[in-house]
N, C-alpha and C positions, 0 to 999 in steps of 0.2 A: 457576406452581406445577407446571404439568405437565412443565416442561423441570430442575425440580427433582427430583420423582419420577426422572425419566433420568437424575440425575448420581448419586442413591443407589442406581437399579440400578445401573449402572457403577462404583458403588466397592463394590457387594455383590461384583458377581464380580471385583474387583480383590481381594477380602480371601479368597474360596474360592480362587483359582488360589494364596495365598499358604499359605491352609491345606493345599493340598493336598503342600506341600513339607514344611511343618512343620504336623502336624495337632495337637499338642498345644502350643501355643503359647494364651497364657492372652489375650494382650490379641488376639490377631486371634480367638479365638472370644468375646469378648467384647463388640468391635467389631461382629463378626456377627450376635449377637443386638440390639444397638442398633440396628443399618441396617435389622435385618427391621422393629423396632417401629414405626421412623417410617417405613419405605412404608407399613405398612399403615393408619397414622394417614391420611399422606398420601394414601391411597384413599379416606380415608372421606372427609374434608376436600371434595373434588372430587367426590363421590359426593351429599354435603350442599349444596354451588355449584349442581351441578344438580339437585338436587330444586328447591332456593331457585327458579331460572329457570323452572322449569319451572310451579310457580307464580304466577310473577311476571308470566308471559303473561296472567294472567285480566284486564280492563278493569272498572272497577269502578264506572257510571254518577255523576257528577256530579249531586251534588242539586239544584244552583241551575241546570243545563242543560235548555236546552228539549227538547219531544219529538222534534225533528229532533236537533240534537246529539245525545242518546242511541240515537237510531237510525243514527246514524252512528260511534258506539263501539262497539255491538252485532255492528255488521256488520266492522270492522276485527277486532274478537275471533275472531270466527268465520274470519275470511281468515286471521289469524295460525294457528287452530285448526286450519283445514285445511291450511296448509302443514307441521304437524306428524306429519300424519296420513302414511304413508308408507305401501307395501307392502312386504312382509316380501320382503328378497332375502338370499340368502349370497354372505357375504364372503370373500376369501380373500386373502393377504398378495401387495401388489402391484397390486390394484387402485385403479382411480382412484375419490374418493369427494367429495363434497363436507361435511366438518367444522366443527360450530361452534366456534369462536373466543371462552373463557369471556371474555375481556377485555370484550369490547363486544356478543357474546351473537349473532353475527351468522356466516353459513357462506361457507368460501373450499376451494377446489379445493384437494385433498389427496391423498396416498398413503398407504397400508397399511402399518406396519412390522411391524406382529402385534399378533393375535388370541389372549385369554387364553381358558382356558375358562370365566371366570364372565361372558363377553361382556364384558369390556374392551380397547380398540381403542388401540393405537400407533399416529399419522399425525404424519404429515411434511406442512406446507402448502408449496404449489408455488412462491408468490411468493418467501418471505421465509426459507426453509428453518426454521420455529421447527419445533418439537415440540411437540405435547399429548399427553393422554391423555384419552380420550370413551368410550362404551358403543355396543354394536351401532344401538339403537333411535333413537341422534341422528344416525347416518349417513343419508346423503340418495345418492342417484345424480347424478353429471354431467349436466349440462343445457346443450343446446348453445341459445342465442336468434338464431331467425330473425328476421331486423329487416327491417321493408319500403325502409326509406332507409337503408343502413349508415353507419356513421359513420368522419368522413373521421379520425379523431383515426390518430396514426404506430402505434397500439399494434395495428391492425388491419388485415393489406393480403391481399388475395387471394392475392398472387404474394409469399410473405414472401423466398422465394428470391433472387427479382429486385430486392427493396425492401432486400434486408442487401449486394447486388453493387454497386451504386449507392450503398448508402451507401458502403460500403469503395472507391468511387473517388471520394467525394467528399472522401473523407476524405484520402488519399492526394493528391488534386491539391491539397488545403492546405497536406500535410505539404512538397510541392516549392515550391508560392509561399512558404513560410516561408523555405525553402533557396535559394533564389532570392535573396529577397531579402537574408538575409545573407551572399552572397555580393554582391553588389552594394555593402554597405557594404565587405565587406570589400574591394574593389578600388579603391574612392575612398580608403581609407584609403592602400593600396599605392601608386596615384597621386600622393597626397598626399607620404606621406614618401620616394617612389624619384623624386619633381620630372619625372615623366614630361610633366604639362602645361606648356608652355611656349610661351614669347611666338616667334611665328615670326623667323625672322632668329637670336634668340638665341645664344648657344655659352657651354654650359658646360664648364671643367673643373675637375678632381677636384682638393680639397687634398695626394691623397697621388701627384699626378702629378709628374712629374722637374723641379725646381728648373729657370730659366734661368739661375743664375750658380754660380761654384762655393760658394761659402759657405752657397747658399739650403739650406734643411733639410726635411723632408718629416714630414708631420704635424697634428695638431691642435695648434693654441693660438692667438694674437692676431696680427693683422693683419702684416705684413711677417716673418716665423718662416719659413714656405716658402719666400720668395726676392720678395713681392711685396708692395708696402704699400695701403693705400687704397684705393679708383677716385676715382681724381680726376673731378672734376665744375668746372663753370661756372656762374654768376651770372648771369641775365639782364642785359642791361643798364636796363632801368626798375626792378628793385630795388636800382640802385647810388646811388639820390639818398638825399639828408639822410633823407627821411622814412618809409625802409623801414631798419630795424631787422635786418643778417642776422647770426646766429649760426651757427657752425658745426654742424652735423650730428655728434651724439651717434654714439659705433659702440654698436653693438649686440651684444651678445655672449648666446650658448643657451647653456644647459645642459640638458643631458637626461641622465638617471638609469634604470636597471631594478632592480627586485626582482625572485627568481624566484618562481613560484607552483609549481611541482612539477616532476620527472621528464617527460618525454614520455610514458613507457611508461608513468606512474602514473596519465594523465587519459584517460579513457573516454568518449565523446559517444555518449548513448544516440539512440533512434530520433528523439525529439523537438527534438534539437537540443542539449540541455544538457549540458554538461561536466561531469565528478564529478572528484574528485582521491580517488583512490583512499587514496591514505597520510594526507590530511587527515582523511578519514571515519575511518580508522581510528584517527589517533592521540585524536580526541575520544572515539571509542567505548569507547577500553580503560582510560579514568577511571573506567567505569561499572562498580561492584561485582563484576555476575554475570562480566564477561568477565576470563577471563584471558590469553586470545590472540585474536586475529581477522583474520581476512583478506577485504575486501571484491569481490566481481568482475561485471562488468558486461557483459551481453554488448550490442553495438552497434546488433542487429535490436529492440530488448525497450527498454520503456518503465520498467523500474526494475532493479535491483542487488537481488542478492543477497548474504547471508553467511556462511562457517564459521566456526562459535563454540567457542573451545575453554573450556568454564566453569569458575570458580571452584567447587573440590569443599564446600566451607563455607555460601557465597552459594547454591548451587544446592539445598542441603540443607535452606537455610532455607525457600528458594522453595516443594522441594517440600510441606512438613509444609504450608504456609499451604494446598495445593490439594489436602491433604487423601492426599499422596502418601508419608506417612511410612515409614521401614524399607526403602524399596525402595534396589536398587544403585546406582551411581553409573551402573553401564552401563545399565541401566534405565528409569533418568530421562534417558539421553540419547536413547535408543531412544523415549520417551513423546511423545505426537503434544501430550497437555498442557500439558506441561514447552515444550516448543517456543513452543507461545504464550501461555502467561505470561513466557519469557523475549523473545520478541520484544513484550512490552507493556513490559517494565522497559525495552527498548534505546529502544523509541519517546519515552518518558516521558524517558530522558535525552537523546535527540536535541534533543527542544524546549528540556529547558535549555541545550544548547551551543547553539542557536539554528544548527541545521544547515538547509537548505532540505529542502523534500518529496522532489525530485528523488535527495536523498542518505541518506537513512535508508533501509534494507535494505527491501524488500518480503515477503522470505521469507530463515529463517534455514534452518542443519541444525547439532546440537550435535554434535561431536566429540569420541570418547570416550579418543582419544590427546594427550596430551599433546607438542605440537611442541619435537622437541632437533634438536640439530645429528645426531647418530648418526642418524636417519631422512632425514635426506637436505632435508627441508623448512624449514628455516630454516640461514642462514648461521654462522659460530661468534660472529660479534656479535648472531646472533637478530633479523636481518633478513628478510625474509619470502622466500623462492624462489615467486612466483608461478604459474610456468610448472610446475612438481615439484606445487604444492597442487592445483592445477587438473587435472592428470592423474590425483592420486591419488585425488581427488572427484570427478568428470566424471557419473558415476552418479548423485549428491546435488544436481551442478544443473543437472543435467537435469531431476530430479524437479521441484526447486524452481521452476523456468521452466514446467512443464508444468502444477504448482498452480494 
């Protein structure tokens, strides 16, 4: 409810910055008195929550409980009572405070975002960044707990400095034995098909080496084609009696086949080892209503891809009224940090039905508010992407987006 409140002040002053352009406009001062009605509904509601709690602390003895038992709820009342009991400090935006949490009525380390004058309190919790809305009097102060035996649990180290260096080279000496080892495979592979293992003595030569006769021909196909037939081979002499059975030796003939899977320059192998094909990701992605153009990029040091969206003006129209963004410009909604992530929820939600892996769905988008033509220099006159041109002319955008 509280991070409710924050999305109707945020669409309150989304409707005054609009009034202030057009101040006689009938539905945005209309709007504005709807938004006022229900925060202040919305105050009272959370206002009501905590009264309800704050009642709900009484313990209310058990009839059928003996006089121990009741003197043992007595006394829990009064421990709960007194940890209610606080002394009066001021507040001020930016302090650390410890806030209770309506959900389950319990207090977690918080910050300050402001302070109203009827003593109502914006905080931001540390863990989990949510938002509520609470009153002066249910703030508490930070409490640090001195423990006689600390506890060995990772979330706690004296030297946290020391304990995040060690982790980041254990991390790193994985990320090499990973690299390690796929290289490794990949050199038995090499082995394997370049027939570098070989039986000593051996000599091979190449099918496409120079014929011994003039007629011999140089090339792949069947047995004598080159200039050479068969290896002739010999028969033991103990399987020449009646009762061994010998048949001639079948030839054996491979065939091997390729499909290509992309461009060189299309496939990206991020930090952890995985390959993206840049043009596959895209071309599944631009099935997907909101896009109308997109260019996927990945930088090599970075654990996921990024991408520029150039959106469908209809789809993104529709998007916005749902989040409550209506009338606003097209350049507006691309500019909106909102719009940004209900459209990177629509690309996730279709990623899953192309059934794309994690590694290839964008981690962070940026909408573009131009339309790519060939006259801008960004796309080919078949409307082929110039990566190297989009990449310079956004460099700014993923930058940002990598720094996110």
């Amino acid at each position: 409810m509280s991070e409710d409140l924050q999305n109707y002040k945020l669409q309150l002053q989304q409707v005054e910055a609009g009034l202030q352009t057009d101040p006689d406009n009938a539905e945005l001062l209309k709007l504005k008195e709807d938004l006022v009605e229900v925060i202040e509904l919305t105050k009272d509601l959370i206002r009501t929550q905590l009264e309800e709690q704050k009642k709900s602390a009484y313990i209310e003895p058990s009839t059928g409980a003996s006089i121990s038992e009741y003197y043992d709820e007595v006394e829990a009342a009064l421990l709960e009572a007194e940890k209610l009991v606080t002394t009066t400090q001021k507040w001020k935006v930016g302090d650390k405070c410890q806030a209770k949490w309506l959900e389950d009525g319990k207090y977690y380390d918080a910050t300050i975002e402001g302070i109203g004058a009827d003593g109502e309190v914006n905080v931001v919790f540390d863990t989990y960044q949510n938002r509520a809305t609470t009153t002066v009097t249910e703030l508490r102060a930070c409490t640090t707990r001195n423990e006689v035996f600390p506890s060995t649990s990772k979330r706690h180290h004296p030297n946290q400095k020391e304990y995040l260096k060690k982790r980041k080279q254990k991390k790193l000496q994985r990320v090499k034995e990973l690299e390690e080892e796929r290289e490794h495979d990949k050199k038995k592979w090499l082995n394997f098909t370049s027939k570098n293992i070989k039986k000593p003595g051996m000599k091979v030569k190449s099918i496409f080496s120079t014929p011994d006769t003039v007629s011999g021909r140089v090339g792949i196909g069947t047995c004598g084609v080159s200039g050479k037939g068969m290896t002739e081979f010999t028969v033991g002499e103990k399987y020449r009696s009646a009762r061994y059975k010998y048949e001639p030796k079948k030839k054996l003939e491979l065939h091997f086949s390729y499909s290509p899977i992309d461009r060189k320059k299309d496939l990206v192998k991020l930090q952890a080892g995985e390959y993206v094909s840049l043009g596959k990701v895209e071309s599944e992605l631009k099935t997907c209503p909101i896009v109308e153009n997109i260019c996927i990029y990945g930088d090599p040091s970075k654990q996921f891809t990024v991408a520029l969206v150039v959106p469908n003006h209809k789809h993104l129209e529709e998007l916005a009224e749902r989040n409550g963004l209506k009338g606003h410009s097209f350049e507006d909604l691309c500019a909106s940090p909102v719009m940004e992530k209900a459209v990177i929820k629509e690309i996730a939600d279709h990623s899953r039905k192309c059934k794309l892996q994690k590694h290839e769905v964008p981690g962070a988008i940026t909408l573009c508010k131009e339309v790519w033509s060939p006259d801008m220099g960004l796309v080919t006159a078949a409307f082929k992407l110039k990566r190297k041109e989009i990449q310079d002319k956004y460099q700014h955008d993923i930058s940002r987006m990598y720094a996110s």
